[in-house]
C-alpha positions in Angstrom: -17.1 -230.6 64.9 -19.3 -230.2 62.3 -23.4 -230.6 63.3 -26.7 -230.9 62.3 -29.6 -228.8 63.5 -30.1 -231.2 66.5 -26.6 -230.7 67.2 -25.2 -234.3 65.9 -21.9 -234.2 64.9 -22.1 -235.8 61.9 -18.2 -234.7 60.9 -15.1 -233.4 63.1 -11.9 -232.1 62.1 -9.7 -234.2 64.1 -6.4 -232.2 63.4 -2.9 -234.1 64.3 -1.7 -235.4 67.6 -0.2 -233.1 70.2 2.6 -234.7 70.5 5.8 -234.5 67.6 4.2 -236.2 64.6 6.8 -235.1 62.0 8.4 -238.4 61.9 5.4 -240.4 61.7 4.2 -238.8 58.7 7.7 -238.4 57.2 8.0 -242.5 57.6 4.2 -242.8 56.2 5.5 -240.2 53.2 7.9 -243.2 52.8 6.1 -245.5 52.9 3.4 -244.8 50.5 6.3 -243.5 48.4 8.1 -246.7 48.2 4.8 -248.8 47.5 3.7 -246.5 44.4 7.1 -247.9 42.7 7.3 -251.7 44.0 3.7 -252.3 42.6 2.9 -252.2 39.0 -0.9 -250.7 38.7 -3.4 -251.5 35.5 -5.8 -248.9 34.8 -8.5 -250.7 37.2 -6.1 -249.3 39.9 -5.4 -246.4 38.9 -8.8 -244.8 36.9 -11.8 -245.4 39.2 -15.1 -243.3 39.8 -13.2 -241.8 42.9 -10.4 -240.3 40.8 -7.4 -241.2 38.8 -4.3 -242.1 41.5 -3.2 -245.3 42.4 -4.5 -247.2 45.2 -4.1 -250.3 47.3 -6.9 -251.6 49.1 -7.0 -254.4 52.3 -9.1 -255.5 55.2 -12.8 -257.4 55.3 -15.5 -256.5 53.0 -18.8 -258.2 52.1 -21.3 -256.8 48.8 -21.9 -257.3 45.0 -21.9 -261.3 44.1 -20.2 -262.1 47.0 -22.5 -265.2 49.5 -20.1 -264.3 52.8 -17.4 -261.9 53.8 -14.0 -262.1 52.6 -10.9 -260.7 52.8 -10.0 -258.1 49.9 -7.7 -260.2 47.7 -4.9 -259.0 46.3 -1.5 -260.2 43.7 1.7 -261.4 45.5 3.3 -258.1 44.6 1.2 -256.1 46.1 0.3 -258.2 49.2 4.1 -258.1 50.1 3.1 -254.0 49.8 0.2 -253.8 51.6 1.5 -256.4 54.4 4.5 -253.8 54.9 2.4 -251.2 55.2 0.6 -252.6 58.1 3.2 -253.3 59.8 5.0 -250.7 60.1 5.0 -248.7 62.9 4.0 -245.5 61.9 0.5 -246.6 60.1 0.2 -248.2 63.9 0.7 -244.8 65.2 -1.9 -243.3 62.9 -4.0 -246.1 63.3 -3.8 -245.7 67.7 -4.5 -241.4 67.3 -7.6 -241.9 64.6 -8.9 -244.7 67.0 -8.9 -242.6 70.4 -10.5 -239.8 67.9 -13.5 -242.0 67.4 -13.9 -243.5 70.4 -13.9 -239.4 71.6 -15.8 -238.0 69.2 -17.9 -240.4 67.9 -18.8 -242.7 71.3 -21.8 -243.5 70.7 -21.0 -245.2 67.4 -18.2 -246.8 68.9 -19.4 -248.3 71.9 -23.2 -248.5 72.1 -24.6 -251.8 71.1 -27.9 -252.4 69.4 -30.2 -256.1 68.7 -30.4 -255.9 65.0 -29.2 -255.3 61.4 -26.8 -251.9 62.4 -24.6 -252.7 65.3 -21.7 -250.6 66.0 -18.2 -251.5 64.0 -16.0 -252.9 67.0 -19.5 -255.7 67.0 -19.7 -255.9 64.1 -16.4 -256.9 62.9 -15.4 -259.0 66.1 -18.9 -261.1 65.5 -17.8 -260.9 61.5 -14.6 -262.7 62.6 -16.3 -265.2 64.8 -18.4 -266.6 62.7 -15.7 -266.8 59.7 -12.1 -267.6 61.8 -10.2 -267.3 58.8 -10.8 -263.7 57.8 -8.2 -261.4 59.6 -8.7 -257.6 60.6 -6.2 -255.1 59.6 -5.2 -253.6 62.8 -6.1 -254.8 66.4 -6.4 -251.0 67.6 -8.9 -250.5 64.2 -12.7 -250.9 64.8 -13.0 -250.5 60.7 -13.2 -253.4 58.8 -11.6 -251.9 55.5 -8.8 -249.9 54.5 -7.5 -247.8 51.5 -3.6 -246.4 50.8 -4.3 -243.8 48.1 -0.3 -243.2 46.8 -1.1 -240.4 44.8 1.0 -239.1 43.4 -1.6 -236.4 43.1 -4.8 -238.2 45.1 -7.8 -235.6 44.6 -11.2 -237.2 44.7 -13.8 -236.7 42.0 -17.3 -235.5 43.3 -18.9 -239.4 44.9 -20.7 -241.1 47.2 -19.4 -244.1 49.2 -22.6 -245.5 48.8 -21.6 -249.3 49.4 -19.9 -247.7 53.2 -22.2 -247.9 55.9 -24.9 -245.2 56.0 -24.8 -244.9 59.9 -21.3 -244.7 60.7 -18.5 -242.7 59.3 -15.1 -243.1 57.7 -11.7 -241.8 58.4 -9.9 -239.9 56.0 -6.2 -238.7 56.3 -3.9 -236.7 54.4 -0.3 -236.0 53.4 1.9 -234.7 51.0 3.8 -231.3 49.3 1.1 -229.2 49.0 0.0 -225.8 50.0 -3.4 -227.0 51.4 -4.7 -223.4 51.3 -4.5 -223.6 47.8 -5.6 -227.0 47.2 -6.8 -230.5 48.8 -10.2 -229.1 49.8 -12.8 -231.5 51.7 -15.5 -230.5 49.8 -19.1 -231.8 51.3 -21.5 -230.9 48.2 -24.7 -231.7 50.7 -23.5 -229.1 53.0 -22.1 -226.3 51.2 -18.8 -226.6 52.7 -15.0 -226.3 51.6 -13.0 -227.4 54.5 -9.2 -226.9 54.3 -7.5 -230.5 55.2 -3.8 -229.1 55.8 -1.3 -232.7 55.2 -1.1 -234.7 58.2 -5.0 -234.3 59.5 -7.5 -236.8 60.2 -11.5 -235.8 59.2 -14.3 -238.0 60.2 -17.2 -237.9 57.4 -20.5 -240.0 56.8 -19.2 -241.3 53.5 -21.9 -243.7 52.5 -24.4 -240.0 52.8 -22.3 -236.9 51.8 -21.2 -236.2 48.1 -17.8 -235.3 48.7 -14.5 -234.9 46.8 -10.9 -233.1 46.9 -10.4 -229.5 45.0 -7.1 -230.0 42.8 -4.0 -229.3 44.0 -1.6 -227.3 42.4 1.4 -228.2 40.1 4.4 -230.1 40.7 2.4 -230.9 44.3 1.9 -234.6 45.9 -0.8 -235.7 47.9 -1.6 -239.0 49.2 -3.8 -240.1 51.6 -5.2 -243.3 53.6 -9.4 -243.9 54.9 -10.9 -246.3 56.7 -14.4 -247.5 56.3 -17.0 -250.7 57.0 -19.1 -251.9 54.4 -22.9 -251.9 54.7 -22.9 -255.5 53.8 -21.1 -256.6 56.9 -23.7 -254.4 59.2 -26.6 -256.9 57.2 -25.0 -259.9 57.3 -24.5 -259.9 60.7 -28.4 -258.3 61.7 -29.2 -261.2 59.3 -27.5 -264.2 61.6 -25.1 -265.1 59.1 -27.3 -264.7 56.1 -27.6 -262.3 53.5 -31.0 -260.9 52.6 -31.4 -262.8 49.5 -31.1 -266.1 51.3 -33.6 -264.6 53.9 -36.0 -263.5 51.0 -36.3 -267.1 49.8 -36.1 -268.9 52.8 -39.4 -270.6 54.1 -39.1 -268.9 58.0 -41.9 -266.1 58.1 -40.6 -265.4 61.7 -37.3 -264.5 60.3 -38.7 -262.4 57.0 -40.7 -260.1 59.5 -37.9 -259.8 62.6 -35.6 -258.6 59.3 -38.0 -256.5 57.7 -39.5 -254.9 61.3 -35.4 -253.7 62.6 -34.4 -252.4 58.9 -38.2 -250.1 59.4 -36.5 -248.9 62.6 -32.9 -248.9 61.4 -32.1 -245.3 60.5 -33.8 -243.9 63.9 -31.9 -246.2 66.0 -28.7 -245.2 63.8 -29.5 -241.5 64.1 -28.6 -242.3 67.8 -25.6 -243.5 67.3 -24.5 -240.0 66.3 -23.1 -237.7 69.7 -25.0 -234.8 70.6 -22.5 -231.5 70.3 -23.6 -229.6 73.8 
């Protein structure tokens, strides 16, 4: 784990699974292989703030223009993609090993439940879902609301900050690929100081939405891909909000609801600092 000076683990190294994970990555190697040539990218795919790589995106998000939560939309083409991806059953595999991470390593976040605008994901996506039937979740196993395939072929990350992610929570990040990771595919946290080797096939827990972050190159003739798994803030606010989003709360003529808003986002980062497992 990685921790603060209170001894918060506010990152962990997850590693692999025990158990023989050679043909689960092989099949996700495959798979992310096969979806870079089905699917025809523009440059809005493939040149982004995060890095220039081809990506697919899926799952429930909620920010920008948008009134309610949605489901990330995407062309036929690349539905039929994405849809294969999830369900095959190596991304389920994954999906199963980086959930019993979280609920391990990251409990509190996982289980605890708070009365206000940052409840924890499982909450906040299940409630998400009840109040709008006909948004789906990407995995049942998955407590995160979105997902990201990054097919490479050469995914590094420019320096960023997740900043639309939730703040109090982290993401998943996984990586695979031909590459000597000792060499190159650095997670690089810019807040901490730290170059952390990420060796393909390991799962890393990070705080996306606070830590600058990106991927040293790798080197040539190399591939890299890899797939993360986040929630975005808007869904944690909709939800505190009862449905609402803060504009419609702003100009609404309830004073009782303006000040319960305004009082839990004063007391929202302490309760989410709790949320974070003390390291003993």
């Amino acid at each position: 784990p990685v921790v603060d000076v209170q001894r918060r683990v506010i990152a962990y190294l997850a590693g692999e699974p025990r158990d023989n994970f050679i043909p689960v990555r092989n099949e996700i190697l495959h798979l992310f292989e096969h979806a870079q040539q089905e699917c025809m990218f523009t440059e809005k795919y493939t040149n982004t703030r995060r890095g220039i790589f081809a990506f697919l995106t899926c799952g429930i998000s909620f920010g920008g223009v948008q009134v309610r939560p949605g489901n990330l939309r995407a062309s036929p083409r690349h539905q039929t993609v994405i849809d294969e991806i999830q369900g095959n059953w190596a991304i389920g595999c994954l999906v199963g090993f980086i959930d019993r991470a979280l609920s391990l390593h990251f409990a509190m976040i996982y289980i605890e439940s708070y009365t206000g605008a940052f409840e924890e994901y499982e909450s906040i996506l299940t409630q998400t879902i009840r109040h709008i039937p006909s948004l789906h979740r990407n995995w049942s196993r998955s407590p995160f609301a979105s997902a990201t395939f990054n097919l490479g072929p050469t995914t590094s990350m420019l320096h960023h900050r997740d900043y639309l992610n939730s703040a109090l929570g982290v993401c998943t990040i996984y990586c695979d690929g031909n590459f000597n990771y000792t060499h190159g595919g650095h997670l690089v946290l810019w807040d901490l100081k730290l170059a952390i080797q990420f060796p393909p096939g390991s799962t890393i827990f990070i705080p996306s939405a606070l830590f600058e972050h990106s991927n040293t190159i790798i080197q040539p003739g190399e591939t890299r891909i890899s797939f993360t798994q986040y929630s975005a803030a808007g869904l944690f606010r909709w939800i505190g909000n009862k449905g609402k989003t803060d504009r419609e709360i702003n100009e609404g003529d309830c004073t009782i609801e303006k000040v319960s808003v305004h009082r839990c986002k004063e007391t929202a980062w302490s309760r989410g600092l709790k949320l974070f497992s003390k390291h003993l």
